[in-house]
Backbone as CSV, one residue per row, in Angstrom:
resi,resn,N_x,N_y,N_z,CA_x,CA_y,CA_z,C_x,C_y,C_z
1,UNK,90.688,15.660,11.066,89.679,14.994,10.277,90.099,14.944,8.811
2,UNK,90.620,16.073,8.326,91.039,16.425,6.624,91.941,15.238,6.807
3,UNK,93.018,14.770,7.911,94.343,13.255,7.971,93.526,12.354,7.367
4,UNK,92.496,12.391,8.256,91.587,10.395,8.498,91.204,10.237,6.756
5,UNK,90.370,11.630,6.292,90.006,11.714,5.071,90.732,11.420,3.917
6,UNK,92.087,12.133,3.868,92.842,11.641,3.131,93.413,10.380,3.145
7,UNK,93.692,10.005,4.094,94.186,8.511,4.264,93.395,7.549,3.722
8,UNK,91.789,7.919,3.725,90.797,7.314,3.323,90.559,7.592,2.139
9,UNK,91.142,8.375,1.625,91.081,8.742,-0.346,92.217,7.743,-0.937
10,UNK,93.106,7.612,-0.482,94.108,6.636,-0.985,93.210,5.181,-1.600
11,UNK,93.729,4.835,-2.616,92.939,3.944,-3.456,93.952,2.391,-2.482
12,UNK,93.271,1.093,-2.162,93.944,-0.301,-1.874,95.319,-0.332,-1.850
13,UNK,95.980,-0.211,-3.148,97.039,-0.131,-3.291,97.972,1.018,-2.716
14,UNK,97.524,2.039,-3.159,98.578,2.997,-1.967,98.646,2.718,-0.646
15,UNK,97.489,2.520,-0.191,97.392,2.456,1.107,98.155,1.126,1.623
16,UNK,98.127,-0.146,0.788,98.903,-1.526,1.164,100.295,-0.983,1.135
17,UNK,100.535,-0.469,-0.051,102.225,0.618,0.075,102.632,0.583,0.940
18,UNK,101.916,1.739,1.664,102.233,2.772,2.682,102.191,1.694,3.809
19,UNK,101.459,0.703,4.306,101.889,-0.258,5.382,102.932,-1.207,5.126
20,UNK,103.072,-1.556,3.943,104.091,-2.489,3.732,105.651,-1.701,3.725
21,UNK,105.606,-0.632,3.237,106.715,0.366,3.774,107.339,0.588,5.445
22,UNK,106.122,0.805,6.353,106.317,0.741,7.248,106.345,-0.869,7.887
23,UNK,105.662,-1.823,7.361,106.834,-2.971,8.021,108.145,-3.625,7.432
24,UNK,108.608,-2.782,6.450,109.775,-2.768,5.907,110.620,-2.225,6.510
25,UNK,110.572,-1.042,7.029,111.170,-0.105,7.859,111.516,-0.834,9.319
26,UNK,110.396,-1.340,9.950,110.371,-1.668,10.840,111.394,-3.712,10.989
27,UNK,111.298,-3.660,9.990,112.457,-4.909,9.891,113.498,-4.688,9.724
28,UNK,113.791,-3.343,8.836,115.272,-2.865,8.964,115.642,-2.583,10.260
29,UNK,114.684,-1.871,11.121,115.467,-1.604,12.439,115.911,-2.771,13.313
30,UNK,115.140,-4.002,13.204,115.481,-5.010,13.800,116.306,-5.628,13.817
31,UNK,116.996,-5.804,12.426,117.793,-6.139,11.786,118.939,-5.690,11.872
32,UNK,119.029,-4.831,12.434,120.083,-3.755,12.583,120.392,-3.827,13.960
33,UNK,119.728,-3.850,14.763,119.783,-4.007,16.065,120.077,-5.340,16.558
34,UNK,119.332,-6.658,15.541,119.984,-7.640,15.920,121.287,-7.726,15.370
35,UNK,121.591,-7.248,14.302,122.704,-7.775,13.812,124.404,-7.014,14.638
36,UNK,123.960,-5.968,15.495,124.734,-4.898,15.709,124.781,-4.953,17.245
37,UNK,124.515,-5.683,18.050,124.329,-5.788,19.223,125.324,-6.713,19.747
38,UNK,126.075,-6.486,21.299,127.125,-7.547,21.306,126.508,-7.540,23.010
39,UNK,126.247,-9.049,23.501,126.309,-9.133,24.561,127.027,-9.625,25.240
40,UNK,127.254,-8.858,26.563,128.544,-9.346,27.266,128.053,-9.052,28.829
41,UNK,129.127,-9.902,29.674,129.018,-9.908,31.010,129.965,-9.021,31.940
42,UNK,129.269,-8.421,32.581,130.590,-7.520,33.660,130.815,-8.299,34.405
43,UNK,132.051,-7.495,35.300,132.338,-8.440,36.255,131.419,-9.080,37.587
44,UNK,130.197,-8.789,37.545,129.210,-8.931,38.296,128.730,-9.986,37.949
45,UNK,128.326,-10.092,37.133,127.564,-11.098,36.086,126.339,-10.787,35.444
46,UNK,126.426,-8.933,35.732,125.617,-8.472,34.761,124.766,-8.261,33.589
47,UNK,124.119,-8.813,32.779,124.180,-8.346,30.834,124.441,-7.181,30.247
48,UNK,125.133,-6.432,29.685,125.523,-5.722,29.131,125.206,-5.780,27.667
49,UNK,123.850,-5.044,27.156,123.562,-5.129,25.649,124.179,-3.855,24.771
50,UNK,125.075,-3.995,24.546,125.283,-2.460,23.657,125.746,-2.528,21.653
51,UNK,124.911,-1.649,21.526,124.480,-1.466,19.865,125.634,-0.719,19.270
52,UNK,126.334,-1.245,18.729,126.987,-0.372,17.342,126.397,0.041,16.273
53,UNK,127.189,1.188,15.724,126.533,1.792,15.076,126.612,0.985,13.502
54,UNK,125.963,0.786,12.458,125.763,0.066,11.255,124.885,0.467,10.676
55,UNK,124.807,0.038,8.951,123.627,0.091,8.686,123.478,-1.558,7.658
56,UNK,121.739,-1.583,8.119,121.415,-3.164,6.841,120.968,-2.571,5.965
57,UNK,120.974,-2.452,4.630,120.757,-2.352,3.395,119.374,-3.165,3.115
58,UNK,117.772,-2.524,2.784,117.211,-3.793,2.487,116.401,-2.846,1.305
59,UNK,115.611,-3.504,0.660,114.914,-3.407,0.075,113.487,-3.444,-0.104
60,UNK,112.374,-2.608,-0.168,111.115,-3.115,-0.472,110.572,-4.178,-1.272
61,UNK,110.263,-5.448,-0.733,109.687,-6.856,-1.544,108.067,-6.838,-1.047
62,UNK,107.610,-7.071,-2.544,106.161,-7.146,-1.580,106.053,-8.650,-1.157
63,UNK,105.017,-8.447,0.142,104.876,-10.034,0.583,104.403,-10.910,0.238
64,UNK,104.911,-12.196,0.325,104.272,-13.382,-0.624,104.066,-14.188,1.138
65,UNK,104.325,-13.823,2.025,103.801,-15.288,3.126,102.889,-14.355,3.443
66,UNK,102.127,-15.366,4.402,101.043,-15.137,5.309,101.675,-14.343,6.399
67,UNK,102.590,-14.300,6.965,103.240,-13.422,8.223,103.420,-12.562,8.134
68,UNK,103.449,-12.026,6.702,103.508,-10.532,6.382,102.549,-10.039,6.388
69,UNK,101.149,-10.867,5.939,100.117,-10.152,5.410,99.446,-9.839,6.464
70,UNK,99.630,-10.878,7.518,99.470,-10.429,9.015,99.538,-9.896,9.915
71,UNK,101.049,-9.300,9.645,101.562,-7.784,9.993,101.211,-7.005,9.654
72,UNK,101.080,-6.834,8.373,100.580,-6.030,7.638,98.919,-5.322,8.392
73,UNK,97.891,-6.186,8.120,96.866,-6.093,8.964,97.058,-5.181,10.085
74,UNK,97.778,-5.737,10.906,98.315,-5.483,12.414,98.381,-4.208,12.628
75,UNK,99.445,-3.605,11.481,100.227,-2.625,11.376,98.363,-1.185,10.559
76,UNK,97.838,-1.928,9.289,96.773,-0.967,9.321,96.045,-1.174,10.525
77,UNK,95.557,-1.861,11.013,94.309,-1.679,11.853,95.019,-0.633,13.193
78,UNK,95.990,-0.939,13.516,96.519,-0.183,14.787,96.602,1.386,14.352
79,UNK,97.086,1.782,12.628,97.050,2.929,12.550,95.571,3.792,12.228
80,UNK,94.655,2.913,12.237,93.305,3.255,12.246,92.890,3.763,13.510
81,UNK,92.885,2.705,14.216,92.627,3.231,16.235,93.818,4.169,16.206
82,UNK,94.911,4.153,15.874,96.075,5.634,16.322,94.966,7.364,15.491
83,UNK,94.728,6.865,14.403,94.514,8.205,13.982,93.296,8.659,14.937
84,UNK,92.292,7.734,14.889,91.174,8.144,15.825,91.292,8.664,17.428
85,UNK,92.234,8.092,18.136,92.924,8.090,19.336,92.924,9.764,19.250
86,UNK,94.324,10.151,18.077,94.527,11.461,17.878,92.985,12.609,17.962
87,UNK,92.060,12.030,16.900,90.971,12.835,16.910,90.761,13.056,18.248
88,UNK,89.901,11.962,18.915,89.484,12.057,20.457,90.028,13.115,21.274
89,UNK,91.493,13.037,21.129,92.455,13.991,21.862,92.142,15.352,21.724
90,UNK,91.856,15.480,20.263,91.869,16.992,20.135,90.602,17.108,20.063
91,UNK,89.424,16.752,20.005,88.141,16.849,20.453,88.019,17.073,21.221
92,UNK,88.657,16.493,22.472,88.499,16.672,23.818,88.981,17.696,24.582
93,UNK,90.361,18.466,23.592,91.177,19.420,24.280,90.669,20.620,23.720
94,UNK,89.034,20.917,22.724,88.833,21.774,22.125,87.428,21.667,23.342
95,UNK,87.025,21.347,23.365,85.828,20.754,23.859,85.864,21.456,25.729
96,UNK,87.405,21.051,26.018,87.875,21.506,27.156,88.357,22.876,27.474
97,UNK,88.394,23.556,26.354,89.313,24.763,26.274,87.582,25.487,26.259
98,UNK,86.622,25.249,25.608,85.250,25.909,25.645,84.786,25.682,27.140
99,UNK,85.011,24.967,28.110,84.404,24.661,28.880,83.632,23.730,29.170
100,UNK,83.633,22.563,28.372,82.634,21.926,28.179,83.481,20.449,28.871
101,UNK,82.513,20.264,29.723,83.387,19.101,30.657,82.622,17.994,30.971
102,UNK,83.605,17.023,31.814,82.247,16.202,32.658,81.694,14.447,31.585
103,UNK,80.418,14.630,31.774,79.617,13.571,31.170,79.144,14.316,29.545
104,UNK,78.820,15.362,29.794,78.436,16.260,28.494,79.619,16.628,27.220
105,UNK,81.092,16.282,27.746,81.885,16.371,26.978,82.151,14.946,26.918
106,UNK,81.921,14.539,26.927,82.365,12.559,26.567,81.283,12.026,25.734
107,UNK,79.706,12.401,26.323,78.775,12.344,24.951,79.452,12.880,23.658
108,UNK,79.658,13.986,23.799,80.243,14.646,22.449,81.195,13.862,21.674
109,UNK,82.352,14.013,22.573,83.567,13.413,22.101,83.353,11.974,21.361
110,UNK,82.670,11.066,21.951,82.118,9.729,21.586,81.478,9.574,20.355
111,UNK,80.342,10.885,20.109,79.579,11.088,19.126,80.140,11.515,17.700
112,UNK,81.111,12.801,17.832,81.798,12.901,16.778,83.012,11.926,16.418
113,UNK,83.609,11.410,17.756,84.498,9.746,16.833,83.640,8.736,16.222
114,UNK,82.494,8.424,16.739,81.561,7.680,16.537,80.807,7.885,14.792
115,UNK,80.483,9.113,14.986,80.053,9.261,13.440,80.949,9.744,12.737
116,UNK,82.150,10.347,13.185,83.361,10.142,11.766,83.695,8.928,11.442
117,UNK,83.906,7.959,12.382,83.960,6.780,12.016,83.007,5.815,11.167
118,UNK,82.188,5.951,11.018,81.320,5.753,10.378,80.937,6.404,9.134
119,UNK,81.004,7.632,8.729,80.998,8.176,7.554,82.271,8.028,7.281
120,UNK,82.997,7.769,7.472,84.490,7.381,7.368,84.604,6.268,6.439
121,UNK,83.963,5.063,7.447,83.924,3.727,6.497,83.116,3.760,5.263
122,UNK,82.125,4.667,5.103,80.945,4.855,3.888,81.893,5.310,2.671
123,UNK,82.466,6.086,3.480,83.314,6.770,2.093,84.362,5.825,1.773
124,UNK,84.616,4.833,2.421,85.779,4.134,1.527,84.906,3.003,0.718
125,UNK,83.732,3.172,1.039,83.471,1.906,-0.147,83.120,2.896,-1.334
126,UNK,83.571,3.502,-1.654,83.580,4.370,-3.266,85.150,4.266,-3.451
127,UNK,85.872,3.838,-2.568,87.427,4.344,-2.840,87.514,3.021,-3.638
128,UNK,88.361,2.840,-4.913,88.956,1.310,-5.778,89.818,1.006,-4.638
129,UNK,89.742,-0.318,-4.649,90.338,-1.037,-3.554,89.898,-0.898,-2.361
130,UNK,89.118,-0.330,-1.722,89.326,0.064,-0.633,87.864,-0.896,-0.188
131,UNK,87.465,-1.377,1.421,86.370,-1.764,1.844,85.944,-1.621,2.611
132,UNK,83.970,-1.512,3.402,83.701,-0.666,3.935,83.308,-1.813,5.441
133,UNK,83.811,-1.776,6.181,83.873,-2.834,7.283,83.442,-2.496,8.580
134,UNK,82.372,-3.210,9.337,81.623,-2.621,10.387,83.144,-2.650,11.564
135,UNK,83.764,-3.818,11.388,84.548,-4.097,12.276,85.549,-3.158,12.427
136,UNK,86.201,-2.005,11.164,86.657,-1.124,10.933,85.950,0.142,11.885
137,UNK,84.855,0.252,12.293,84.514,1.212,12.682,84.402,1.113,13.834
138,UNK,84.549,-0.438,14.708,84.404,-0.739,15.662,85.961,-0.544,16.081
139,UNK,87.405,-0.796,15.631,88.442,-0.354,15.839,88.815,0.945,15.769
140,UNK,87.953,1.941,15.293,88.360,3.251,15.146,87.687,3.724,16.670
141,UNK,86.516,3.615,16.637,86.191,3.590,18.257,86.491,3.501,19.071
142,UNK,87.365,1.917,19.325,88.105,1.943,19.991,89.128,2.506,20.452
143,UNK,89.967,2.664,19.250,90.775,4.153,19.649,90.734,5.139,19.806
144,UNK,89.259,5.666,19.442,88.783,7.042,20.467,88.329,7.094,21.684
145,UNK,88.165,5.658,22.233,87.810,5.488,23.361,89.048,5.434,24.224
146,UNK,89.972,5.207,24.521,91.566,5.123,24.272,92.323,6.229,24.659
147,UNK,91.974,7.127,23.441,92.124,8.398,23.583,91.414,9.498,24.421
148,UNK,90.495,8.921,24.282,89.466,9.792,25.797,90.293,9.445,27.222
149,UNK,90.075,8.470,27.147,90.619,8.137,28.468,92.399,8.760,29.165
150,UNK,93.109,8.277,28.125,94.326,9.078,27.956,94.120,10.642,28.331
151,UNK,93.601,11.020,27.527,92.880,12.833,27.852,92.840,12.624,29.056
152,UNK,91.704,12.474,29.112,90.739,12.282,30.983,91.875,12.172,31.841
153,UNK,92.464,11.324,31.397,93.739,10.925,32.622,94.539,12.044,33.380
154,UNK,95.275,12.249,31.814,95.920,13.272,32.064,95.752,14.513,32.895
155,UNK,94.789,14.806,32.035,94.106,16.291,32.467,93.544,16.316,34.033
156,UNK,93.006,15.061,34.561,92.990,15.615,35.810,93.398,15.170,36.622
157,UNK,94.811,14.015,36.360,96.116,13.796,36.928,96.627,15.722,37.161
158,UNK,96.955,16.315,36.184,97.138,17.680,35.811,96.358,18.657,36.929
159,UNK,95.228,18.530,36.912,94.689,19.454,37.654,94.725,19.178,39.268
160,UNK,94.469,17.744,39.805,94.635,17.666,41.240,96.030,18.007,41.110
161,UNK,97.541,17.723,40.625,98.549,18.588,41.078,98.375,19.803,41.177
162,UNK,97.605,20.766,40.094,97.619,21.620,40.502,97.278,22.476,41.502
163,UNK,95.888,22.171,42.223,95.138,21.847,43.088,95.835,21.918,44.721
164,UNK,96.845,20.929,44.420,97.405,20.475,45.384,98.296,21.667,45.655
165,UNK,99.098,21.840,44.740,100.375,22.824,44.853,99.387,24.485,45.188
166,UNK,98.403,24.758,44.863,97.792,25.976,44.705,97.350,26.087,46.442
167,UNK,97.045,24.476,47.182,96.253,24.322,48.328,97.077,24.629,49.213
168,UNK,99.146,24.045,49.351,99.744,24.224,49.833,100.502,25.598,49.845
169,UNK,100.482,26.499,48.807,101.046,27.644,48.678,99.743,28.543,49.960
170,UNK,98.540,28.036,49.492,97.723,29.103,50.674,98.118,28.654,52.342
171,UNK,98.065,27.438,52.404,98.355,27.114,54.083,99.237,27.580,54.236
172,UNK,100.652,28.092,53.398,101.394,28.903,54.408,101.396,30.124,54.692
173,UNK,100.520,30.878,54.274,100.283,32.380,54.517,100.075,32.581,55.903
């Protein structure tokens, strides 16, 4: 929660930074990969993609097209549902470690993504630059919803193996 918070103290501009960094980053790798890649055919008629090693040199430019600013977007809103995702997770694995399971731990879990998310967005409309967006809270949700499920999955993917292996160790006695 102290992550989401801070991330949410960052004033417009840091925070545009910090995404435009990461789709900077993320063009260098491409770039690199396209530029460093040689495809070829075996004698099968296989594809054979293999990467040499290089590096592209680029620089941070801030964006002047629309395709950036679009990415850009892309790139915050997804790390909004990621951080929340995270919460859910560990809500759920605290939540689970007390005992608290079922339908009664998913109210919960729902409730505290639900209203961090929401006092979440309150507090960024005091942040300069920053704005307070229902639709924002509706993507953070989403990724706690996401993240529940992921949990859920897991965990009792996890437990019928265990289940299973615990069921078969007794039948052979």
């Amino acid at each position: 929660m102290g992550f989401i918070f801070y991330n949410s103290s960052n004033n417009g501009d840091i925070s545009n930074q910090r995404s435009y960094n990461i789709l900077d980053n993320l063009r260098k790798e491409y770039r690199q990969i396209k530029e460093n890649k040689i495809v070829s055919k075996d004698v099968n008629g296989n594809v054979q993609i293999k990467i040499q090693k290089g590096q592209v040199k680029s620089t941070y430019v801030n964006p002047t097209g629309n395709r950036e600013e679009k990415l850009n977007l892309i790139i915050r809103k997804n790390a909004h549902a990621f951080e929340y995702f995270i919460l859910a997770i560990l809500v759920s694995g605290v939540l689970f470690e007390f005992n608290v399971k079922g339908a009664k731990a998913l109210i919960y879990i729902m409730f505290v993504c639900l209203f961090y998310a929401v006092t979440d967005e309150f507090h960024q409309a005091f942040v300069p630059g920053r704005s307070s967006l229902v639709s924002d809270v509706l993507i953070d949700f989403l990724g706690s919803l996401i993240g529940i499920f992921i949990f859920y999955t897991i965990y009792y993917l996890v437990h019928k193996i265990k289940s299973r292996q615990k069921g078969s160790l007794i039948s052979f006695k």
